[in-house]
Each structure stands twice: as C-alpha cells, then as structure tokens.
C-alpha positions as CSV (number, residue, x, y, z in Angstrom):
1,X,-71.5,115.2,110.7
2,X,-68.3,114.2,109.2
3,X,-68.2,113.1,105.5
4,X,-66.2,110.2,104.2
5,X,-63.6,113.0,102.6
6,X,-63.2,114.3,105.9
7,X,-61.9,111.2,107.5
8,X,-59.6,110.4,104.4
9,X,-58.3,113.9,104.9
10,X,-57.4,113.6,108.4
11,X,-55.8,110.0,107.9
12,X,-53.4,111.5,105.3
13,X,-52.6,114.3,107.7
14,X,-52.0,111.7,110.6
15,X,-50.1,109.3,108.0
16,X,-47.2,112.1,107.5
17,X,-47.3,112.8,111.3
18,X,-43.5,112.3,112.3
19,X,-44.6,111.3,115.8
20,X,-47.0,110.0,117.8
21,X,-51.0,110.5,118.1
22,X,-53.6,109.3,120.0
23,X,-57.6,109.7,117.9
24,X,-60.8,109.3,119.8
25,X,-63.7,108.9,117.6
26,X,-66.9,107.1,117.4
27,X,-67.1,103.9,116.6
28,X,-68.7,103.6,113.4
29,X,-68.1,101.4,110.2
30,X,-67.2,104.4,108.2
31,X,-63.8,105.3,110.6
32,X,-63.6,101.8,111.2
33,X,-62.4,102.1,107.6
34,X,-61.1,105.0,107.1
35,X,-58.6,104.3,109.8
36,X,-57.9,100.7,109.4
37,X,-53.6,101.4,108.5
38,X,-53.5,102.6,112.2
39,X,-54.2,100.9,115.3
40,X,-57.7,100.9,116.4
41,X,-58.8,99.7,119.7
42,X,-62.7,99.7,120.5
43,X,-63.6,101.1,123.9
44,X,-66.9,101.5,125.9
45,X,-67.3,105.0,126.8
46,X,-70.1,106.7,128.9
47,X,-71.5,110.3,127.6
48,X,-73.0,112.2,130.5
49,X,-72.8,116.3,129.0
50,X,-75.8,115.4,127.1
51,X,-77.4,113.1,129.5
52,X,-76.8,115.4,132.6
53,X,-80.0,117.0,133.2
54,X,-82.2,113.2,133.3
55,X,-78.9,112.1,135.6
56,X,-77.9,109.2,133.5
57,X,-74.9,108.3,131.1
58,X,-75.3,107.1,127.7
59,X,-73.3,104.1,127.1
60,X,-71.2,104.4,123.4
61,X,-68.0,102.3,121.9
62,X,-65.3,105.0,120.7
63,X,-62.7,103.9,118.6
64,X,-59.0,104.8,120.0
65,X,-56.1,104.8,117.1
66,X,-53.1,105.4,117.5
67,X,-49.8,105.7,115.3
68,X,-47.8,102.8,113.7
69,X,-44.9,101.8,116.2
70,X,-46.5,102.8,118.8
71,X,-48.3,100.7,122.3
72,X,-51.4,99.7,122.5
73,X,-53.5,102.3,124.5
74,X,-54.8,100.7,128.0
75,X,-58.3,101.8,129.4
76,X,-58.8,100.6,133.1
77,X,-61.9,101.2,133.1
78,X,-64.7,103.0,131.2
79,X,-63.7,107.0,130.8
80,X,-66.5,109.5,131.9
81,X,-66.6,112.2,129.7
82,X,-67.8,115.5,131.0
C-alpha cells in the first residue's frame, strides 16, 4: 500500500519530467490530492486477474493524469485489464 510520501515523491519526479506521461492509479482521495497540479481524469475500469476464477469483473474508477500541456486522454469505452 502506498504511503502519502510515496505519492509526493512520485509527483515531484513527474513535475521535472521534460515530456510527456500518462499515470494510472486508483481513484482514491489521497492521489486525488497528491496529483491535483496535473490533469486527472476519472475512469471506470473493470478488474478481471483477480476476479477470473468466479468469471466476473470488479467494477473500480482509476484516476488517469497526465502532464501539463498536454490532451485530455479519451477512453471509448471501459478498459479490461488482464
């Protein structure tokens, strides 16, 4: 589990990033936060690794953030992460 240092590390490492970067992490109040001088977009995600053996998905919202300057990211439709 990360810490709240952990994700103030990692936004200073992305804030002297020279180009672009794409973050996908769970949508929680805590990297709502911690990430708030980017741009974050809130996606509904399904998780199936975990949920594999009872055959179903686990529906989750991720957070994607991306870099200043750069586009919005567009989802079509709901990623399936395997």
């Amino acid at each position: 589990m990360f810490q709240r240092a952990d994700f103030e590390r990692l936004v200073e490492q992305l804030s002297g990033i020279g180009g672009k970067f794409v973050l996908s992490i769970n949508a929680t109040e805590g990297a709502r936060q911690a990430f708030a001088r980017f741009r974050v977009e809130e996606v509904d995600v399904t998780y199936t690794i975990a949920t594999l053996a009872i055959g179903e998905g686990k529906a989750v919202k991720e957070l994607i953030v991306t870099g200043p300057g750069q586009d919005a990211i567009t989802v079509d439709r709901a990623p399936q992460l395997l």
